[in-house]
C-alpha positions as CSV (number, residue, x, y, z in Angstrom):
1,X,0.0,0.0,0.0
2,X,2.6,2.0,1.2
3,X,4.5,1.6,-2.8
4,X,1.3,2.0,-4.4
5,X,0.8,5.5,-2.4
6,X,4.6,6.4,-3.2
7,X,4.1,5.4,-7.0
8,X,1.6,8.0,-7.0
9,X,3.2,10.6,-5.5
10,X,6.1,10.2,-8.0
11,X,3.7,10.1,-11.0
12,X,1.8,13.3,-9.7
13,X,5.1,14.9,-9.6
14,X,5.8,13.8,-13.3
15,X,2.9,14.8,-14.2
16,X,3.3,18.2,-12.8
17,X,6.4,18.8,-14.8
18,X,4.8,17.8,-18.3
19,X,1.9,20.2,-17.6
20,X,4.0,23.0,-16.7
21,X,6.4,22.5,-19.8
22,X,3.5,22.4,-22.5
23,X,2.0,25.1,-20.4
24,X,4.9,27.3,-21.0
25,X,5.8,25.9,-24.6
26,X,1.9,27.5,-25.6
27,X,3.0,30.5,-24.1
28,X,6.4,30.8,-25.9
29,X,4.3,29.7,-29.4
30,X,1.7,32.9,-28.0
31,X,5.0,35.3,-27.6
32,X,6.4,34.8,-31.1
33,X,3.4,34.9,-32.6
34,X,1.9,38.1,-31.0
35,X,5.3,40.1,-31.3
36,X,5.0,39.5,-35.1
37,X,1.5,40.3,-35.4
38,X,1.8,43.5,-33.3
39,X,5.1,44.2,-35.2
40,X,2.8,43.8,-38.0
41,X,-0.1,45.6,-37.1
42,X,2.3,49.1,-36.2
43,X,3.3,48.9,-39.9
44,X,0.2,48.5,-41.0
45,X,-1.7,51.3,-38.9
46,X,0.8,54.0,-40.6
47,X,-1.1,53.1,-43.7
48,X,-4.3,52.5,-42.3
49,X,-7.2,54.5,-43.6
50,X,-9.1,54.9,-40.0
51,X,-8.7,58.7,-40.1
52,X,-10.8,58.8,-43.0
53,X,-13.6,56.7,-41.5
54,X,-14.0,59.2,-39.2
55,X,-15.6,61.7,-42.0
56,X,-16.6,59.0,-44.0
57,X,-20.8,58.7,-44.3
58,X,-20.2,55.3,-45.4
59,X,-19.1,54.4,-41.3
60,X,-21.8,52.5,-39.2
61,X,-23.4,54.6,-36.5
62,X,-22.8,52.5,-32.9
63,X,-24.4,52.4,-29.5
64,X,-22.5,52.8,-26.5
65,X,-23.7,51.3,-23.8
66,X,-22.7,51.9,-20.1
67,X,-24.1,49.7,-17.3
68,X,-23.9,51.3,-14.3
69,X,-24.6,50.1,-10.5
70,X,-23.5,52.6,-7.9
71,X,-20.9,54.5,-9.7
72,X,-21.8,57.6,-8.5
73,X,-17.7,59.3,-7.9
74,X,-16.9,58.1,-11.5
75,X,-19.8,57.8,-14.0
76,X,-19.6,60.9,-15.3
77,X,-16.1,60.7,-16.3
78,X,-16.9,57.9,-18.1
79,X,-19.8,59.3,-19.6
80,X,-17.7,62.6,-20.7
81,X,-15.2,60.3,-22.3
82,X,-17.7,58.4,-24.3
83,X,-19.3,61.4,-25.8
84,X,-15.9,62.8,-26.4
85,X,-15.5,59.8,-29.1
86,X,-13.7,61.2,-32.6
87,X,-16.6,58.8,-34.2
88,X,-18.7,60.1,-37.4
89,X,-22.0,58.8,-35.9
90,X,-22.6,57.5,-32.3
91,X,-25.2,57.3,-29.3
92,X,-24.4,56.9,-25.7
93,X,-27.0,55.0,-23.4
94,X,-26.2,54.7,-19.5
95,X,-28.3,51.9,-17.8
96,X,-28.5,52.4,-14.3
97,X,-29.1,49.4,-12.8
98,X,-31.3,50.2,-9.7
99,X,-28.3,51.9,-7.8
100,X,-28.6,52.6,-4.2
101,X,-26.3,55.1,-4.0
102,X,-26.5,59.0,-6.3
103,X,-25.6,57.5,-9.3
104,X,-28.8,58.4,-11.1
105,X,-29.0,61.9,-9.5
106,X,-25.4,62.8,-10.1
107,X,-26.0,61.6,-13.7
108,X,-29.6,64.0,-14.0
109,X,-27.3,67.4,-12.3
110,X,-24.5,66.8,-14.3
111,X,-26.1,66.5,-18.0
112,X,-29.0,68.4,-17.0
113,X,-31.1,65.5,-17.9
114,X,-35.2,65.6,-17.5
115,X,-37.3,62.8,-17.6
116,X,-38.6,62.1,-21.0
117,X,-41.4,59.7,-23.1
118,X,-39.7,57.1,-24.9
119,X,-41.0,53.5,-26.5
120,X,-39.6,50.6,-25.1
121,X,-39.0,47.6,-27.5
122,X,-39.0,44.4,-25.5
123,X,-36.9,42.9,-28.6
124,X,-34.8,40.8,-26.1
125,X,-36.5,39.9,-23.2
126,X,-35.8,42.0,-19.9
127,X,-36.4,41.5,-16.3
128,X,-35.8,44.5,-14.4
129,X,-38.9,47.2,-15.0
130,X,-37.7,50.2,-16.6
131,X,-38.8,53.3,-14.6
132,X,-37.7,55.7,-16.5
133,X,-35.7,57.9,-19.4
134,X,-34.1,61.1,-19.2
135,X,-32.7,63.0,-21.9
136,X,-31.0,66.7,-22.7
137,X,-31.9,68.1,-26.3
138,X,-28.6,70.1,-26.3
139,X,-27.0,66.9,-26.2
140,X,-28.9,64.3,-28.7
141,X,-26.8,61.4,-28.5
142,X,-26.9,60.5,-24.9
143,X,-29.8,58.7,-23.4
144,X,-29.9,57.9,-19.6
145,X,-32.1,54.8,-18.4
146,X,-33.6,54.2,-15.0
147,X,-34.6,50.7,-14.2
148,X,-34.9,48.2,-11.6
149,X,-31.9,46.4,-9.9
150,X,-31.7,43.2,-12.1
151,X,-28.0,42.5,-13.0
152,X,-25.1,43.4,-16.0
153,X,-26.6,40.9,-18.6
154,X,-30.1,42.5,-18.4
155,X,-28.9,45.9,-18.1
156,X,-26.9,45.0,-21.5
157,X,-30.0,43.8,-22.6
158,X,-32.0,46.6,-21.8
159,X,-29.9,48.8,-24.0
160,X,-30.1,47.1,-26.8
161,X,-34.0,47.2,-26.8
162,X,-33.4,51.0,-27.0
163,X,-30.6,51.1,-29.2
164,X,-30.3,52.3,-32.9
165,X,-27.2,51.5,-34.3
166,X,-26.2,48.2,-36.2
167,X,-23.4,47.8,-34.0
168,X,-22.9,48.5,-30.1
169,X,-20.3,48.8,-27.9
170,X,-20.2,47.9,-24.5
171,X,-18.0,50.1,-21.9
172,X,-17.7,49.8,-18.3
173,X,-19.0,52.6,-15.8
174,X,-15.5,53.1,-14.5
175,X,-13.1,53.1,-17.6
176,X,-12.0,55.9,-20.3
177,X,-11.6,55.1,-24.1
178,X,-9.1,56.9,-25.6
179,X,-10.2,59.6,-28.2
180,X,-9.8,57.5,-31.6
181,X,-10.5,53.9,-29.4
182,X,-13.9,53.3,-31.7
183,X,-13.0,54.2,-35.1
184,X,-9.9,52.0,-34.3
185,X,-12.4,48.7,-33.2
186,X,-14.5,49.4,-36.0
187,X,-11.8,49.6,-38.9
188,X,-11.3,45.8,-38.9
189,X,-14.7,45.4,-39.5
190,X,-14.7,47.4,-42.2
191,X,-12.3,46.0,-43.8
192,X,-12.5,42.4,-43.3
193,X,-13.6,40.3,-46.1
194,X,-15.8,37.9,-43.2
195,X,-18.7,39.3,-41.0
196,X,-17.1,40.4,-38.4
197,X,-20.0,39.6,-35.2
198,X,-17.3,41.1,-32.6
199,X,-14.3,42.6,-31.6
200,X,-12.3,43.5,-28.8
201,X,-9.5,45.6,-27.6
202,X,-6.7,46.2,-25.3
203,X,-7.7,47.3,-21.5
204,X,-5.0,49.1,-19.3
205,X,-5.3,49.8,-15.8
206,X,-6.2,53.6,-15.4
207,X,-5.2,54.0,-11.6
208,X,-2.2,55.8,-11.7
209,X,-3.3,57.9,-14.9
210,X,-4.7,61.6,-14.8
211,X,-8.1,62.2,-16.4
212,X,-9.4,65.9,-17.7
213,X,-12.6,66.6,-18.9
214,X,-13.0,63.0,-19.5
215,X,-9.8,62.6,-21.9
216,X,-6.5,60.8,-20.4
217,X,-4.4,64.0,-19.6
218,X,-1.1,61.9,-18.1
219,X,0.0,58.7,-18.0
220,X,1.5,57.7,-15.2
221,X,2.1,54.3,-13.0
222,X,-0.4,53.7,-10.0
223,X,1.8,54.1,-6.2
224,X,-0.4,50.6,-4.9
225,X,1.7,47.7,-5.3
226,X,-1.1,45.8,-5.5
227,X,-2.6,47.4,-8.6
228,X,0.8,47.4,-10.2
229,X,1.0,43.8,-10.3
230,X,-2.1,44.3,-12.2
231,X,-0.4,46.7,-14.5
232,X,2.4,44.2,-15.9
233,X,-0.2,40.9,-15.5
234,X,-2.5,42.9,-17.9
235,X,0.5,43.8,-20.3
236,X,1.0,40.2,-20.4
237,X,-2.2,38.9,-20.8
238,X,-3.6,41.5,-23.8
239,X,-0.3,41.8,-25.2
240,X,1.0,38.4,-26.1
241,X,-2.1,36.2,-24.6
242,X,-4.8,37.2,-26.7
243,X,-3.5,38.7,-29.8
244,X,-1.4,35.3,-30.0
245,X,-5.0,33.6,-29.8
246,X,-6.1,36.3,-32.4
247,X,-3.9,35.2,-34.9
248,X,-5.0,31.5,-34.2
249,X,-8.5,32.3,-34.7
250,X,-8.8,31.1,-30.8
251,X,-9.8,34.0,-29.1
252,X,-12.8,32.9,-26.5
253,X,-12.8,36.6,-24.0
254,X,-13.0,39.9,-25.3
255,X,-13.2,42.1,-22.4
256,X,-16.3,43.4,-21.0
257,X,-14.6,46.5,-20.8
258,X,-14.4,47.5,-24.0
259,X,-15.9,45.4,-27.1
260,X,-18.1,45.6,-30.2
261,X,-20.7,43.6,-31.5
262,X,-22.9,43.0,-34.4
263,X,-25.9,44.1,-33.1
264,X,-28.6,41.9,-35.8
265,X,-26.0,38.6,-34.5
266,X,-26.4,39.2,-30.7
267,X,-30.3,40.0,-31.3
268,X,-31.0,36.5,-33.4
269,X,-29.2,34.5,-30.9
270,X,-31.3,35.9,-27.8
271,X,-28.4,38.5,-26.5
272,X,-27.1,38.3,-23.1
273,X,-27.8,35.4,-20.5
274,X,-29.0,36.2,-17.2
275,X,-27.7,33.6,-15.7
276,X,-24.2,34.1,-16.7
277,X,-21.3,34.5,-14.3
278,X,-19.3,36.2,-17.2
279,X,-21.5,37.3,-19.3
280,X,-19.2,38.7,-22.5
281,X,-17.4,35.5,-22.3
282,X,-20.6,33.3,-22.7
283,X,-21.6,35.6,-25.3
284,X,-18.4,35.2,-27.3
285,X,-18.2,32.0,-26.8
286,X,-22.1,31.4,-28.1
287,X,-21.3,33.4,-31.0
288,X,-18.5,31.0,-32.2
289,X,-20.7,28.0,-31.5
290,X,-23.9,29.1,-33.2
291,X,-21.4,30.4,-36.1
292,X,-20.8,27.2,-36.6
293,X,-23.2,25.2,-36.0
294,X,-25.2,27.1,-39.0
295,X,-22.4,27.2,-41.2
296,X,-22.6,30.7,-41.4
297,X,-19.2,33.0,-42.3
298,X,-17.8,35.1,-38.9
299,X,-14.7,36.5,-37.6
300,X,-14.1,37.7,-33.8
301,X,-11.4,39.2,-33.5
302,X,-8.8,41.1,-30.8
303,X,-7.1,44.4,-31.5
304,X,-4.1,45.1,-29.8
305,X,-4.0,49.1,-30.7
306,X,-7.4,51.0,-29.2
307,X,-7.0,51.2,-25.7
308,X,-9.5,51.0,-22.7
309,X,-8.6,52.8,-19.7
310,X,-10.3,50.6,-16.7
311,X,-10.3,50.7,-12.7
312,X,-8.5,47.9,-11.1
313,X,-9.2,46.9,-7.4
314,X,-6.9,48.0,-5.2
315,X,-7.9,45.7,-1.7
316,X,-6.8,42.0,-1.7
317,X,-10.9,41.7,-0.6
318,X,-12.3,43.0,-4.5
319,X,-9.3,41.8,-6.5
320,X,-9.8,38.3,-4.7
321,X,-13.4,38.6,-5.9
322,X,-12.8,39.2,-9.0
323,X,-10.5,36.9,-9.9
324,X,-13.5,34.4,-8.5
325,X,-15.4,35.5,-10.4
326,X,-13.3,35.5,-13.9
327,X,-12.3,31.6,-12.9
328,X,-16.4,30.8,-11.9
329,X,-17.2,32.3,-15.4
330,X,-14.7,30.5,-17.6
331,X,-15.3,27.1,-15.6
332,X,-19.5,27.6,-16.5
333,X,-18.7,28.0,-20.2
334,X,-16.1,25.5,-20.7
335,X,-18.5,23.2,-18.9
336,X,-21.3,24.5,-20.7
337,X,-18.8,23.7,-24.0
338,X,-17.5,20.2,-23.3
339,X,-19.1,18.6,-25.6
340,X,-17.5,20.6,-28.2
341,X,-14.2,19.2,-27.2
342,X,-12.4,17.4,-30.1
343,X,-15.6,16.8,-32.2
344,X,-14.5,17.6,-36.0
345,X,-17.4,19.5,-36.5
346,X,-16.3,22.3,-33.9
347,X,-13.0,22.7,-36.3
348,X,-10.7,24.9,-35.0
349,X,-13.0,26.1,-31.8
350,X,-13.6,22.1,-30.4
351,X,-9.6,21.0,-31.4
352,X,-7.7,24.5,-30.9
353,X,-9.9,27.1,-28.8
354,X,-11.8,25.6,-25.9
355,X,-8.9,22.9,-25.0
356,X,-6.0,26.0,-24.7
357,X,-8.9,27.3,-22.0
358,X,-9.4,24.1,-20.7
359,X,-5.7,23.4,-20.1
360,X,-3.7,26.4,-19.7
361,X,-6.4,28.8,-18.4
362,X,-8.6,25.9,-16.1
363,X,-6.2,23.7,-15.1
364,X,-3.2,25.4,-14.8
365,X,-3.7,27.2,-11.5
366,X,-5.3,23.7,-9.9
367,X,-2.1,21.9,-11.4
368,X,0.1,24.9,-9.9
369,X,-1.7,25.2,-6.3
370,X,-1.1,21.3,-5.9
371,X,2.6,21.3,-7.5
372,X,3.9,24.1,-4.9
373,X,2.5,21.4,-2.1
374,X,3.6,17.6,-3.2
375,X,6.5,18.6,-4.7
376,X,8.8,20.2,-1.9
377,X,7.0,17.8,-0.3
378,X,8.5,14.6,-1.8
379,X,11.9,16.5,-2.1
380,X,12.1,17.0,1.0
381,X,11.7,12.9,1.4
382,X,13.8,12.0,-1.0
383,X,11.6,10.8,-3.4
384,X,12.4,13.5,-6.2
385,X,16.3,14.2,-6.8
386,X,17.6,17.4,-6.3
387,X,17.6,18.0,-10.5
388,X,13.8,17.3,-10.3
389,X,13.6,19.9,-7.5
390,X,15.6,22.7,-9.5
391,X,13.7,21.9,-12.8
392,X,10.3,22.4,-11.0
393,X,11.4,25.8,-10.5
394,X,13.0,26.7,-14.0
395,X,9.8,25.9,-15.0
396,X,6.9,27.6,-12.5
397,X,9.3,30.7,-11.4
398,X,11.8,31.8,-13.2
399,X,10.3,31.1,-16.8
400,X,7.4,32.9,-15.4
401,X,9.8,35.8,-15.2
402,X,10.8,35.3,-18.6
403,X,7.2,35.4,-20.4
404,X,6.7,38.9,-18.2
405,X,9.6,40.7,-18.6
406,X,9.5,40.1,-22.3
407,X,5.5,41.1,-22.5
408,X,7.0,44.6,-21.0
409,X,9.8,44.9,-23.2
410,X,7.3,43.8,-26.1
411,X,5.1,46.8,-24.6
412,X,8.4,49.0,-24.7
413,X,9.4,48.7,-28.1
414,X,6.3,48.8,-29.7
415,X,3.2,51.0,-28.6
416,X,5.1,52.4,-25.4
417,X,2.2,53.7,-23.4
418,X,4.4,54.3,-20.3
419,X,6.9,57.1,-21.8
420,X,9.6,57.2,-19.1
421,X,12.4,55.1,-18.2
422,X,11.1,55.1,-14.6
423,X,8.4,53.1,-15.9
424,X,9.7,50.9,-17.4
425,X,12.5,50.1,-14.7
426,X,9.3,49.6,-12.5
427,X,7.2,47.6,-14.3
428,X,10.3,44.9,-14.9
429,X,10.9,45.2,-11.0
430,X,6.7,43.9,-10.6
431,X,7.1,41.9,-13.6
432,X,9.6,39.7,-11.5
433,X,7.9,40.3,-8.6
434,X,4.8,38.9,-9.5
435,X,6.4,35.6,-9.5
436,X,6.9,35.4,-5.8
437,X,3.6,35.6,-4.2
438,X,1.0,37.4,-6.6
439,X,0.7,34.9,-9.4
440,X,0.3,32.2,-6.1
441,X,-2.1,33.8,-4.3
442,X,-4.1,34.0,-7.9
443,X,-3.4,30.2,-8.0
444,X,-5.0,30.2,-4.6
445,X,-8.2,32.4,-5.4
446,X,-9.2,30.3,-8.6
447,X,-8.9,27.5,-6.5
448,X,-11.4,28.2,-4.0
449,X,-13.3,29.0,-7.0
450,X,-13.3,25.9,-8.0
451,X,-14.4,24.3,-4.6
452,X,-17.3,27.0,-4.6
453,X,-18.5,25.5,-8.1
454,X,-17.8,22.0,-7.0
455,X,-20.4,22.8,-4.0
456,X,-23.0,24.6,-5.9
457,X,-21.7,28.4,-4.9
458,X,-21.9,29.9,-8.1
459,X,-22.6,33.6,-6.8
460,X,-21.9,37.0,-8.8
461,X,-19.5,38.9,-6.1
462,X,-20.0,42.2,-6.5
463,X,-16.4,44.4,-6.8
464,X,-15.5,47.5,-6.1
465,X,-12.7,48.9,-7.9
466,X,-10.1,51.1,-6.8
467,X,-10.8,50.6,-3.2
468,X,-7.8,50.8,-1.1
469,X,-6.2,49.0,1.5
470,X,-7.0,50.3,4.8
């Protein structure tokens, strides 16, 4: 018994090692791949003919929708920025989502908004009651909507009944687009020879930046450590992570943040779902599924140039809820997915797209959580050799290192959002950091995310960004 249970041990450590060196040969196949592409794209843009979209008649007007639920201290920066859009043809519409705090009120004073008549089309079904609309003539493109508490998906939802643009854009209540963010989403689409049903852009972490009359005045790198892990993980992540996937036609999450969609697609297959714990990545994920199920021509795509200015928590409370969250979400759809998995039909999304989620983005912080345990362990008994040991770590720490540092240097030589050397002394410092206790404690999070889904806890947490530590 005693052999059998060693045996075990020894093959769990084994395996450990094989997961973490495909694991990190994917992400050096993602780095190559996206520092071409974006190499790529830079060329490209210097040629590209967005500017003259912008005065173009032939550009599709979009909604902008902005869910809101207690944003009261910074919904009408984001509210300024939107309207500040350099966009030929554009609506804003601000859901607020039964707020308790002076969200609505704040939004009324500041706009000089008064209630007005307006017909509500129940295209996709809603749950929370609309109460009301309020609307300024001297400014015709922004539309504010007061309804019942009832969640993000419906909220979504709820625009969309009132939008009337083909596409629609959905922004978060505490980010800032930069002035030529839209036209920039919306040029693939206008030139892609598929339907394009979405795309998605690059989100930054906007603590640490100065905002003027809605526009970002000064970048600059937030003082909280903890949000300046964020800082280099979302580098990382956007930067070689998705647009590697991009290129693979395997992208699965296009931030909430800041994404576009085909409104007539999103309508026929019954918009957002309620139920949803991450309710853009079901939605993406739906749109890939039903694109293919009906044989119908799509593209999603990820752009790595517009940029979305976003809030990022700054207490271990919200960011340990939101990371929950994120991992609950992506666990529901993969499981929702699983029969997609390696069935011909699915093509590239069964064979290429939902397994890199299942193993890299799923598994990998389980596999990681576990490997930091039973493998000192048996080191310590003697039942991996010292090579084993030193391996382990090659592979879970210090090649961690190398895939960050080189997303900041990929940052640095290309789009270079953080102009001083300062910054990019710093953001090396985190981006080797990180590997010492943040990227762990992320481990640990997604773990007792997975225990809560295991036990039937599948609860939205609500997170408050930018909250500092006391």
């Amino acid at each position: 018994m005693r052999s059998l249970l060693a045996d075990l041990v020894i093959g769990f450590n084994y395996f450990v090692l094989f997961h973490y060196s495909l694991v990190n040969l994917i992400y050096t196949i993602l780095l190559v791949i996206s520092t071409v592409a974006i190499l790529r794209h830079i060329l490209r843009i210097k040629y590209a003919p967005f500017k003259d979209f912008v005065t173009s008649p032939e550009t599709p007007p979009v909604s902008i929708l902005v869910p809101a639920y207690n944003e009261e201290g910074v919904i009408t920066r984001t509210v300024r920025s939107t309207l500040g859009m350099d966009y030929p043809y554009f609506e804003v519409i601000v859901i607020n989502d039964g707020s308790t705090d002076e969200t609505l009120d704040t939004l009324i004073q500041t706009f000089k908004l008064r209630k007005a008549d307006r017909a509500y089309r129940n295209v996709l079904k809603t749950v929370g009651a609309v109460r009301g609309f309020y609307f300024n003539p001297e400014i015709p493109n922004l539309l504010l909507i007061d309804k019942e508490n009832s969640g993000k998906s419906d909220s979504l939802n709820c625009g969309i009944n009132m939008s009337n643009a083909p596409y629609f854009c959905t922004v978060d209540a505490d980010s800032v687009l930069e002035e030529n963010a839209l036209i920039k989403l919306m040029t693939p689409i206008l030139e892609s020879t598929l339907p394009v049903v979405a795309c998605g852009g690059v989100v930054r972490a906007l603590n640490g930046v100065t905002i003027k009359d809605g526009k970002v005045d000064k970048i600059d790198l937030p003082k909280s450590r903890l949000a300046m892990f964020q800082v280099a993980e979302y580098i990382r992540a956007f930067l070689f992570g998705r647009v590697g996937l991009n290129e693979l036609n395997s992208i699965l999450i296009l931030s909430g943040a800041f994404s576009l969609f085909r409104k007539d697609v999103i309508v026929d297959i019954g918009g957002y779902q309620k139920e949803s714990i991450s309710e853009d990545m079901e939605l993406v994920t739906r749109l890939h599924r039903i694109g293919i199920e009906k044989k119908t021509p799509y593209s999603i795509k990820f752009i790595s140039d517009p940029v979305c200015w976003t809030e990022v928590p700054e207490s271990m409370k919200m960011l340990a809820r939101q990371r929950r969250r994120w991992y609950l979400g992506l666990l529901q759809t993969v499981n929702q997915n699983r029969d997609t998995l390696f069935r011909p039909k699915y093509g590239r999304f069964g064979w290429t797209c939902l397994p890199y989620y299942l193993v890299v983005e799923l598994l990998s912080p389980l596999v990681e959580m576990l490997g930091y345990i039973v493998v000192p362990i048996s080191w310590v008994f003697g039942m991996v050799n010292t090579e084993f040991m030193i391996l382990f770590l090659m592979l879970s720490v210090f090649y961690g290192i190398f895939l960050s540092t080189a997303s900041i240097y990929l940052e640095e030589i290309t789009y270079r959002r953080y102009p001083r050397w300062s910054h990019l002394m710093r953001l090396l410092l985190y981006g080797v950091l990180e590997n010492f206790g943040y990227r762990q404690i992320n481990s640990f999070w997604r773990l007792q995310a997975f225990l809560q889904y295991i036990c039937g806890k599948r609860k939205w947490e609500y997170v408050k960004k930018g909250e500092q530590t006391p």
